[in-house]
Backbone as a ProteinNet text record, in pm:
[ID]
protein_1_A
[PRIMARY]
XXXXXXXXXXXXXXXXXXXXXXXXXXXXXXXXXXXXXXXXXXXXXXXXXXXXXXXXXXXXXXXXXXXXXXX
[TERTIARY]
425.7	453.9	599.4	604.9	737.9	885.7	772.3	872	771.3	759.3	653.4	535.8	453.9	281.7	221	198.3	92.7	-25.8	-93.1	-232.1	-316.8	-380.5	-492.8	-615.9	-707.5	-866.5	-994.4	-935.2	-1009	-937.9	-1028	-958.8	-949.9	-1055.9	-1031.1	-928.8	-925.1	-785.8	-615.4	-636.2	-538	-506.4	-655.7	-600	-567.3	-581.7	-530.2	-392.6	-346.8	-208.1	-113.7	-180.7	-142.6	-103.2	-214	-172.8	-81.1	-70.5	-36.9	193.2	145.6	282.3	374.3	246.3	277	366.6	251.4	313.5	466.2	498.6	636.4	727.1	720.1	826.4	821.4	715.5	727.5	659.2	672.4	660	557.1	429.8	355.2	254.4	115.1	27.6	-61.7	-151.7	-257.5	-330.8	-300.5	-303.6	-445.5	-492.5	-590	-548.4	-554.3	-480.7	-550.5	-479.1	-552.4	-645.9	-633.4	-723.1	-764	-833	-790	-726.1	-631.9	-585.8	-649.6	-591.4	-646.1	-738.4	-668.8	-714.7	-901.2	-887.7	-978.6	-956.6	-836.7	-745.3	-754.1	-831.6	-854.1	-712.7	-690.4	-630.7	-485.3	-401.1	-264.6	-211.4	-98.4	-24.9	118.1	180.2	268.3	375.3	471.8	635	728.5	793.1	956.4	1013.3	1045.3	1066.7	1180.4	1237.2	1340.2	1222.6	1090.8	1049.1	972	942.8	860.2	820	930.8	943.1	894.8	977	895	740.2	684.9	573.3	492.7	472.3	418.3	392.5	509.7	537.8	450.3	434.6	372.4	218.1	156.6	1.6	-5.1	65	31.1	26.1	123.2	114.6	-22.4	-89.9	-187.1	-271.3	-292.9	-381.2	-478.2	-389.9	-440.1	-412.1	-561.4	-459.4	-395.7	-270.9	-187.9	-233.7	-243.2	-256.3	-61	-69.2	16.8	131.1	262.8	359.9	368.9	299.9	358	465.5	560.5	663.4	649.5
841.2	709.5	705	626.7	625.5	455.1	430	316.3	186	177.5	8	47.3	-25	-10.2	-127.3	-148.6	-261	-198	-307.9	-301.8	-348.7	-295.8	-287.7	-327.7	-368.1	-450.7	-343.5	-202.8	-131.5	66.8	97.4	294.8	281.5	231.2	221.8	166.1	97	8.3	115.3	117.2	195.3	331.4	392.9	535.4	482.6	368.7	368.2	332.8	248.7	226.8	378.7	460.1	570.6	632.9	654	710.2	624.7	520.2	391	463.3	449.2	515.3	613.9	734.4	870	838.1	787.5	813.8	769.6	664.2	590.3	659.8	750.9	843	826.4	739.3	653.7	740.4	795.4	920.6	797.7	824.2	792.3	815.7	746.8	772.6	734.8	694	611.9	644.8	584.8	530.3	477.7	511.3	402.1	310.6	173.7	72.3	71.5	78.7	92.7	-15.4	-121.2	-252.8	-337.3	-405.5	-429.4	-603.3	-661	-725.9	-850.8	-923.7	-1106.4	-1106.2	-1036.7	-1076.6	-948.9	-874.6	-757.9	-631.2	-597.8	-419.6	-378.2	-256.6	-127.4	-15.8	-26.3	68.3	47.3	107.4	88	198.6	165.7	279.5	285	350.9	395.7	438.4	390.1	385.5	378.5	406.9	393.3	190.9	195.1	-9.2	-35.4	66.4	49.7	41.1	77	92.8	-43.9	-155.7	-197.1	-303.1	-373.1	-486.8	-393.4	-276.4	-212.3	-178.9	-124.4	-104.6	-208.9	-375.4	-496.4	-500.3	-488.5	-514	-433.8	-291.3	-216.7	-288.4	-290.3	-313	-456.3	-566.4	-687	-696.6	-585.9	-532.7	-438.5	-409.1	-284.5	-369	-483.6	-537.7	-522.5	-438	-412.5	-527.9	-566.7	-643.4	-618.3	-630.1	-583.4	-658.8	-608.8	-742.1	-787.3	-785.1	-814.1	-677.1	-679.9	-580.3	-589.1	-471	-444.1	-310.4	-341.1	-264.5	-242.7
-894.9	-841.4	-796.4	-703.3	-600.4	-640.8	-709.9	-723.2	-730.4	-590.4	-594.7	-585.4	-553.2	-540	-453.5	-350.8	-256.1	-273.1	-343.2	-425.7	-264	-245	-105.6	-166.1	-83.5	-98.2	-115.7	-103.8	-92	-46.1	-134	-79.6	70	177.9	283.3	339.7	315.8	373	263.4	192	126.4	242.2	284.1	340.7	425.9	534.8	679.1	635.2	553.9	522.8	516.2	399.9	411.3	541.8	619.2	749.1	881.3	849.9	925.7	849.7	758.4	729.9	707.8	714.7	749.2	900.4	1019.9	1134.3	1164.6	1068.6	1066.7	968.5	931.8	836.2	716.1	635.4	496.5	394	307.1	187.5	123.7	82.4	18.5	-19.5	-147.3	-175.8	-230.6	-194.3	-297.5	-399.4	-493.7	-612.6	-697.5	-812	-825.7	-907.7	-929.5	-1007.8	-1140.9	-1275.1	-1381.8	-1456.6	-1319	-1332.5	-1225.1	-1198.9	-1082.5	-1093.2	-1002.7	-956.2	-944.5	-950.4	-962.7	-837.2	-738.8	-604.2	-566.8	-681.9	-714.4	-622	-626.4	-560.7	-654.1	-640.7	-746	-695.8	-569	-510	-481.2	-438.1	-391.6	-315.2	-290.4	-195.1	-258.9	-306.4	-414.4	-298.7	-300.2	-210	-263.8	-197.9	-262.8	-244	-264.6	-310.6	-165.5	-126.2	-50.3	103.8	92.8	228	227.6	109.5	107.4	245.6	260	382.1	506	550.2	672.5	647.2	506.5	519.4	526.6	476.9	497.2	626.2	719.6	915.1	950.4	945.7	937.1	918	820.2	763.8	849.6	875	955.7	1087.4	1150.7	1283.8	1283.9	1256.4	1233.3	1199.1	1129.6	1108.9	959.3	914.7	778.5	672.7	590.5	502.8	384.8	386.5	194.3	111.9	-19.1	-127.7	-188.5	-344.1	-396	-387.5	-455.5	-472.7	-616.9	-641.9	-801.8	-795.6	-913.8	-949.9	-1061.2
[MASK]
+++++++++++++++++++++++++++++++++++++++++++++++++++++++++++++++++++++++

């Protein structure tokens, strides 16, 4: 784990994030969450905390939806 975690709606949506942030230079990896989330994210994408705001722009421009930011 990299630091933060954006808990995603689904592995699917987690890998496009993944690759959505490969192409933008962003070191990451998904995750499975050891519970899931109020909002029910089993999954996440594990970053460094310093990328988090570009990676959000990222997933809303793209159309992906993020869930919460856990640290």
């Amino acid at each position: 784990m990299n630091g933060c975690i954006i808990a995603m709606e689904s592995m699917t949506y987690a890998v496009k994030g993944q690759r959505i942030f490969a192409k933008n230079g962003i070191v990451c990896s998904v995750v499975r969450l050891p519970g899931k989330t109020n909002k029910g994210c089993a999954y996440g994408i594990s970053l460094g905390c310093s990328e988090v705001r570009t990676a959000y722009r990222l997933l809303q421009e793209s159309g992906v939806p993020a869930g919460v930011l856990l640290t």
